[in-house]
C-alpha positions in Angstrom: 26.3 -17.7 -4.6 25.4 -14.5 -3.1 22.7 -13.6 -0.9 22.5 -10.4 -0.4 18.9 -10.1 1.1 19.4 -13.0 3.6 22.8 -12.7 4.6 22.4 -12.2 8.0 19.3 -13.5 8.9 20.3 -17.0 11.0 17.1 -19.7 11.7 15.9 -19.0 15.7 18.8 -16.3 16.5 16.9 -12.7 16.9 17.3 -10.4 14.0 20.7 -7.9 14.3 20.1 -4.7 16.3 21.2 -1.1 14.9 25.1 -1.5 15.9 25.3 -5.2 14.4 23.8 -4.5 11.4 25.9 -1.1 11.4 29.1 -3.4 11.4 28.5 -5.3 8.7 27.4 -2.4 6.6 23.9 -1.0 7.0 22.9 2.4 6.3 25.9 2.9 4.2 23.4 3.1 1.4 21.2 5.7 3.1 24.5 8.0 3.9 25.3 7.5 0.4 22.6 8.9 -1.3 22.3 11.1 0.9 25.6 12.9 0.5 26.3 11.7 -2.9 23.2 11.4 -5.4 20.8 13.7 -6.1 17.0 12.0 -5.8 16.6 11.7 -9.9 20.2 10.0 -9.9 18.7 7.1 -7.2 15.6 6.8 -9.8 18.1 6.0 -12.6 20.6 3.6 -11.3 16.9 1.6 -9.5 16.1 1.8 -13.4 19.1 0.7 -14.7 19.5 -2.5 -11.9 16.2 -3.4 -13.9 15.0 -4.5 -10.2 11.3 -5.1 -10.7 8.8 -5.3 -8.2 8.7 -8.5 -5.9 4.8 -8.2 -5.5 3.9 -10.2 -7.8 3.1 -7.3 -11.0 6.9 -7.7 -11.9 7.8 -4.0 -13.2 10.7 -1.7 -13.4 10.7 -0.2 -9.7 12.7 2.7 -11.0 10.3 3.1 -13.7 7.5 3.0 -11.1 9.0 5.8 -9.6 9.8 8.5 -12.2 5.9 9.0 -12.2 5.5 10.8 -9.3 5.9 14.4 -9.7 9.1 15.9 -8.7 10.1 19.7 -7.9 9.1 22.6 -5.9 5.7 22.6 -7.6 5.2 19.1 -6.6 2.2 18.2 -4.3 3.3 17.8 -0.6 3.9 15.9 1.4 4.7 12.9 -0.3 4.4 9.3 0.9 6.1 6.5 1.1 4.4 2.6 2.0 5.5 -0.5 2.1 3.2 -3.5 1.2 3.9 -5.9 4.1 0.4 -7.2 4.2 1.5 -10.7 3.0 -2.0 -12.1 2.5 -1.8 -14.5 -0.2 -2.2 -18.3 0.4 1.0 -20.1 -0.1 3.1 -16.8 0.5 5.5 -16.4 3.1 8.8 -14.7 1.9 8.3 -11.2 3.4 7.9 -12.3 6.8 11.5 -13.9 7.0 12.7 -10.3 5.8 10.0 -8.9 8.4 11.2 -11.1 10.9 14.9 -11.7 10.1 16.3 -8.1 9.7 14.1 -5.2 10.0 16.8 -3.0 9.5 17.1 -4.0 6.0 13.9 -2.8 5.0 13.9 0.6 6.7 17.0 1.3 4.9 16.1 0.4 2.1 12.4 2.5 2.8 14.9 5.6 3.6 16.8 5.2 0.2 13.7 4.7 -1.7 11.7 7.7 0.4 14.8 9.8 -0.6 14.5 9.0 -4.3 11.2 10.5 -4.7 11.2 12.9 -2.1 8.9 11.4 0.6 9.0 12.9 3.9 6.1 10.1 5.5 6.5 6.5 5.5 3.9 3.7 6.4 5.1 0.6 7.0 1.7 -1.8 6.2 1.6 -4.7 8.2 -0.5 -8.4 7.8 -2.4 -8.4 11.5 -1.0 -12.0 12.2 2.5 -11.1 12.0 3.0 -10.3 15.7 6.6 -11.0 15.5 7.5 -9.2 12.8 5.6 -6.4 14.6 7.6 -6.1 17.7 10.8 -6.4 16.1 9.9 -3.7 13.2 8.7 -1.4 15.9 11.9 -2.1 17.9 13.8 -1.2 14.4 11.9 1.9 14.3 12.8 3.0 17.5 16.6 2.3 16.8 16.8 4.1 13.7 14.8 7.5 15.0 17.4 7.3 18.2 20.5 7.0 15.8 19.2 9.7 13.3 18.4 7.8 10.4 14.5 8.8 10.5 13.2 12.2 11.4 13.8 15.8 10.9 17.6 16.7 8.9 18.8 12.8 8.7 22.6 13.0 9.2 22.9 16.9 8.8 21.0 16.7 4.7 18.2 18.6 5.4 16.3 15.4 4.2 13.3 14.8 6.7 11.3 10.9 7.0 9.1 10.1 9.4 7.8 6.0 9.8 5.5 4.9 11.3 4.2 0.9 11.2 0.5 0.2 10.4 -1.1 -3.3 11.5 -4.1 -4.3 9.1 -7.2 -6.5 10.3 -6.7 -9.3 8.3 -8.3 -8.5 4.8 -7.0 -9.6 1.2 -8.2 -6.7 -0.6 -5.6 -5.1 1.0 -2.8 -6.4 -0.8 -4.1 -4.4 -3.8 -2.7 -1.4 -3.3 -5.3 1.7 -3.5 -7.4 -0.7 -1.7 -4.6 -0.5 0.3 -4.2 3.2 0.6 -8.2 3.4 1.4 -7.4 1.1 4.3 -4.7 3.3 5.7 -6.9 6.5 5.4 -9.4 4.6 8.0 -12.0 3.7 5.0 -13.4 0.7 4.0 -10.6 -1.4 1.9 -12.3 -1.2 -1.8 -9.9 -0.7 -4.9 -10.1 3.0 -6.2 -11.0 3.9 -10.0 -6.8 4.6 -11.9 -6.0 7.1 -13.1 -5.2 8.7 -10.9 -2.3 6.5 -10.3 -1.6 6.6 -6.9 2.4 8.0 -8.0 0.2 11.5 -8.6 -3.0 11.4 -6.4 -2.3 8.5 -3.5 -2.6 8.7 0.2 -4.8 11.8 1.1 -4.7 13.0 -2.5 -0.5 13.3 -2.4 1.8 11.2 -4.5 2.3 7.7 -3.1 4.4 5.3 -4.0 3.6 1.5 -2.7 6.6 -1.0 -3.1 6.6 -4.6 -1.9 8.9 -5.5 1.3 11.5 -7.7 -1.2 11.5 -5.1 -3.4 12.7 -2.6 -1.4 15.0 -5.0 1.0 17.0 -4.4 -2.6 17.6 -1.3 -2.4 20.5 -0.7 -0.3 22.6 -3.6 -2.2 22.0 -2.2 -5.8 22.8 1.2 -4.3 26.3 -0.2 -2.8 27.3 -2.1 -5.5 25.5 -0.7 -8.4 23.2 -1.5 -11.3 25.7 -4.1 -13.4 26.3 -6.1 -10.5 22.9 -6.4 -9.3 21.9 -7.5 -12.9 25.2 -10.0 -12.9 23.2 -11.7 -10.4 20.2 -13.1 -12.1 21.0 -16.1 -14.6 18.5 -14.6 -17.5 17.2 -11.2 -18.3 15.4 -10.7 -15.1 18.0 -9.2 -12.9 18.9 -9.6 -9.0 18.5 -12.7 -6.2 14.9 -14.1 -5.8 12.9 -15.4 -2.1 11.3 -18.8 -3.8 9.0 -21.0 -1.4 7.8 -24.2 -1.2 4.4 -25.7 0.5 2.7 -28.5 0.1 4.1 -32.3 0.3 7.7 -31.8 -0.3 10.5 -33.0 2.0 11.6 -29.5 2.9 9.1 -26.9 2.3 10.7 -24.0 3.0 11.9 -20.6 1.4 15.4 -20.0 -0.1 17.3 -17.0 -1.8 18.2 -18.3 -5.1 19.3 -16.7 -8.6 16.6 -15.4 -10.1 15.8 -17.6 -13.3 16.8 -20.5 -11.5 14.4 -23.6 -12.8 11.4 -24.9 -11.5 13.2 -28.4 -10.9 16.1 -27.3 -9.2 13.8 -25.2 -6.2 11.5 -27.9 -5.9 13.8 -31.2 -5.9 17.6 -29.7 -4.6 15.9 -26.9 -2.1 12.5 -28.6 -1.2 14.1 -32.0 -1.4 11.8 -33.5 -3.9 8.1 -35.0 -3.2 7.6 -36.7 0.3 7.7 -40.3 0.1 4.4 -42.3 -1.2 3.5 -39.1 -3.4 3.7 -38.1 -6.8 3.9 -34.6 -8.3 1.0 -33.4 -10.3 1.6 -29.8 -10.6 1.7 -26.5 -9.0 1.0 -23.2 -8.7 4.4 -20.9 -9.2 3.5 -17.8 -7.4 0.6 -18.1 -4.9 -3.0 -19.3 -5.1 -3.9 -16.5 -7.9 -1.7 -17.9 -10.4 -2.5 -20.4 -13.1 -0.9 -24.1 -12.6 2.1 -25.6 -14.3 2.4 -29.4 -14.5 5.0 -31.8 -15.2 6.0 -30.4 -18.4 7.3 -26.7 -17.2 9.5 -28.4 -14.5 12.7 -27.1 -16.5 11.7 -23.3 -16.9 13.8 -21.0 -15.1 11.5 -19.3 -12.7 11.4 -15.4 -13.7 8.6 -13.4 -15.7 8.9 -13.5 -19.0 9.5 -17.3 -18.8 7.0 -18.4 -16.8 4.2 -15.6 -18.5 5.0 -17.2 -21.7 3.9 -20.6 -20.5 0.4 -19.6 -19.5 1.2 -18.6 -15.8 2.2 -15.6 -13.7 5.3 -16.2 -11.7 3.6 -13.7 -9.0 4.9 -13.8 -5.3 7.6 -16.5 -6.4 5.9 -19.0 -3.5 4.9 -22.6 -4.9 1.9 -24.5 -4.0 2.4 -27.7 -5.0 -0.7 -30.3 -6.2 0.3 -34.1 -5.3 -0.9 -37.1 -6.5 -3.0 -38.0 -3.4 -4.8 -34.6 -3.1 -8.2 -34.0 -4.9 -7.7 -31.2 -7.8 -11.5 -30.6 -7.1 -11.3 -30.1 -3.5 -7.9 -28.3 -4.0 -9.4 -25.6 -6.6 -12.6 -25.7 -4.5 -10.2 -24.6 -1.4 -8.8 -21.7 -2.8 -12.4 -20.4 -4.4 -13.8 -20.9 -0.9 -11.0 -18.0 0.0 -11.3 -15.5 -2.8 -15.3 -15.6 -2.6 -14.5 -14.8 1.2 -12.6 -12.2 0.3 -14.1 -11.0 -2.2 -14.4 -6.4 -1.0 -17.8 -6.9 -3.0 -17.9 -3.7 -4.8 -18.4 -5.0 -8.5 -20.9 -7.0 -9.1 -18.8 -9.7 -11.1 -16.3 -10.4 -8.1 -19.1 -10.3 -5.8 -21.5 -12.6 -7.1 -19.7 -14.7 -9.6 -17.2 -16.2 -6.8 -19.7 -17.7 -4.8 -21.4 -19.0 -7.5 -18.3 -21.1 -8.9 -17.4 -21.6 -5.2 -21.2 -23.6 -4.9 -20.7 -24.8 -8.0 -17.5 -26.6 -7.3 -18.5 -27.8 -3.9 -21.4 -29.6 -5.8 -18.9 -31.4 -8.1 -17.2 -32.7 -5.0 -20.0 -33.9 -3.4 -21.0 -35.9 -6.1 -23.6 -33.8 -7.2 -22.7 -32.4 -9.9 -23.6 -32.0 -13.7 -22.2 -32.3 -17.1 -23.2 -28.8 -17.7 -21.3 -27.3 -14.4 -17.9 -28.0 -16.3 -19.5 -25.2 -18.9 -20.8 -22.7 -16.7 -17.3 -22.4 -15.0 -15.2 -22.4 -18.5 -17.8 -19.1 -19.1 -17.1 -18.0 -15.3 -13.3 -18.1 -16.2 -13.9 -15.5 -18.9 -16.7 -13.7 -17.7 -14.4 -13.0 -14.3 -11.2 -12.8 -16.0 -9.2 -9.4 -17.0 -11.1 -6.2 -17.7 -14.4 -6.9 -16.3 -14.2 -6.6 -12.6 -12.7 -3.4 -11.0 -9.6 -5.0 -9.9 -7.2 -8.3 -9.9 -8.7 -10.3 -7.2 -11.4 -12.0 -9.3 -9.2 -13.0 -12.6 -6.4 -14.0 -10.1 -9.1 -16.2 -8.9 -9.6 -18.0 -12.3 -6.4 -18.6 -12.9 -5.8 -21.7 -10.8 -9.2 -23.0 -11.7 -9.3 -22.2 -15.7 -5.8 -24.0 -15.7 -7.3 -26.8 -13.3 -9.7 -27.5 -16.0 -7.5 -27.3 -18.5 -5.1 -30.0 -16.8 -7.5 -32.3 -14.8 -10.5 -31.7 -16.4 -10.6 -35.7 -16.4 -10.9 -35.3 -12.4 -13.6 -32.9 -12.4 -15.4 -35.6 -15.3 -15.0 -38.3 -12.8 -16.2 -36.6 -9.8 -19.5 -35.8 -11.9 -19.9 -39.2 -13.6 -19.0 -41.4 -10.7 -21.3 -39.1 -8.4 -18.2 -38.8 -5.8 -14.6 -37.8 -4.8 -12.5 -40.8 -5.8 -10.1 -38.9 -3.1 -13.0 -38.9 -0.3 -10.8 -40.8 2.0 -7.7 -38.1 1.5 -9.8 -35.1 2.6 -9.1 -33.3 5.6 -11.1 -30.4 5.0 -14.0 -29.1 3.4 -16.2 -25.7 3.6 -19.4 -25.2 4.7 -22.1 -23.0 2.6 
């Protein structure tokens, strides 16, 4: 099985420095492209590898990047920026590229900066990875010194500048003109599209934003080329995939796998099955915004289309996983305490609907709640779901709870007819309104 991604990243040994990871083959990607291919060319073989981004939204990368403007007319300067701000619960797969081999990722920034002309580069960093941000900044330092960023890289009159970014710990900012706000020194609300960010991004210039796994790709599909990268998945989506595991498994842990490989296989030959004394209820496939699969989806191979088609979102490619011994209640209420805490509040939906199923659900677990709760948060689920809030955070937020009461809505019954958590004795946490 190959592994391109996480070949040479090795559990507690520090990630390779510029002459290691030039021995085993890095930057030959960035040399090729630019000697070899002409920017439009890079766009069309990303296109053709049918690489799609690793964020979660699941499109055509190459596709992505054939909107922004190309040419002498084109707006300048242009920007590169790589989503590193890993803020969703359950999500860890960027920082073991972050942390493992920085180098891989500022190639890969290089070839993708190169492909659509970028001469600035952010590298957007979550404010708790301090690691990650020492050993990117070391990176950084490596690569200017050797030639690989600045002015003329290798003699071909191709400039990049990078520079690394450290957020202050706010969800919004994974959304990525929230994202671009943030950067500009401004308050981290989404912006109105269009403009797209490709045309009018970062300081009014086209900005392209890709997702650290998705551009880790990029020097591998440019080495080796479109068919082989597409050889590697085992259904139509294309490429290897970073899956991860939390919850009460016997090996949580993160693993690069085949993309399309099944739910079953990641969670009981990688994670090692449930922990002893637990059952498996379900789980949410790609972070805490996605919608729950139970015991019936355990076969589907984990990509988009196949996981979309069963009600969910395969997002960030991270399980959660729900076990037998863990209150759905208190588990859905967890993850609404979040969003509502994150919530940017600029539309009015996001802002006060959250807290109001966040209270909602912390009645139900305390026993206090109502027959007619379980109706005013089946009308929350559509009233914040897609197309009336200004951006994803709220209808990600629905998704685990409209599927929790489509699954357990027999737990949240009990909870309200037995006036308490029949888990009371299992909870370790709870928020405070």
């Amino acid at each position: 099985m190959e592994k391109p991604l996480t070949q040479h990243i090795v559990p507690g040994r520090k990630p390779l420095n510029l002459k290691e990871y030039e021995k085993v083959g890095g930057y030959q990607s960035v040399r090729k492209v630019l000697k070899e291919m002409a920017p439009q060319e890079v766009q069309t073989l990303v296109k053709d590898s049918n690489l799609k981004g690793r964020g979660g939204a699941g499109f055509n990368t190459g596709l992505k990047w054939s909107f922004v403007p190309m040419g002498p007319e084109a707006a300048q300067p242009k920007y590169l920026v790589a989503n590193a701000d890993e803020m969703e619960p359950g999500t860890f797969k960027d920082r073991l590229l972050l942390e493992g081999n920085p180098h891989q990722l500022i190639e890969g920034m290089i070839v993708a900066a190169y492909a659509i002309q970028a001469s600035i580069s952010f590298v957007f960093l979550r404010w708790a990875y301090k690691l990650a941000a020492r050993e990117i900044t070391q990176a950084i330092q490596e690569a200017y010194a050797a030639g690989y960023l600045g002015k003329n890289i290798l003699g071909s009159g191709f400039d990049l500048e990078m520079h690394l970014h450290t957020g202050v710990g706010r969800y919004m900012c994974g959304e990525e003109t929230a994202l671009l706000n943030a950067l500009e020194g401004k308050r981290a609300n989404p912006r109105a599209k269009p403009p797209f960010p490709q045309v009018s991004g970062l300081f009014g210039k086209p900005t392209i934003v890709n997702n650290v796994e998705t551009l880790c790709n990029l020097p591998h599909i440019v080495n080796n080329g479109a068919e082989w990268f597409k050889k590697l998945g085992l259904t139509e989506d294309a490429g290897t995939k970073l899956y991860g595991v939390s919850g009460r498994v016997k090996k949580p842990g993160c693993w690069e796998l085949p993309m399309g490989t099944t739910i079953r296989e990641i969670l009981e030959e990688h994670a090692g099955g449930m922990q002893d004394g637990y059952l498996f209820r379900g789980l949410l496939p790609g972070g805490a915004s996605t919608d729950f699969l139970v015991e019936e989806h355990l076969d589907l191979p984990m990509d988009y289309p196949s996981i979309q088609a069963a009600g969910s979102r395969m997002g960030t490619g991270t399980m959660i996983i729900l076990d037998d011994q863990t209150c759905p209640v208190g588990f859905t209420l967890n993850l609404q305490h979040f969003f509502a805490q994150e919530s940017c509040g600029f539309c009015t939906p996001c802002r006060e609907g959250l807290p109001w199923v966040e209270k909602i659900l912390l009645a139900i677990d305390k026993g206090e709640g109502k027959p007619e709760h379980l109706l005013t948060l089946d009308f929350h689920t559509k009233y914040l779901g897609p197309g009336n809030t200004f951006c994803a955070l709220a209808p990600g937020a629905m998704e685990p709870l409209q599927s929790a009461l489509k699954y357990f809505r027999e737990d949240f019954e009990r909870h309200i007819h037995e006036h308490h958590c029949p888990w009371s004795k299992s909870k370790v946490w709870q928020p405070s309104i």
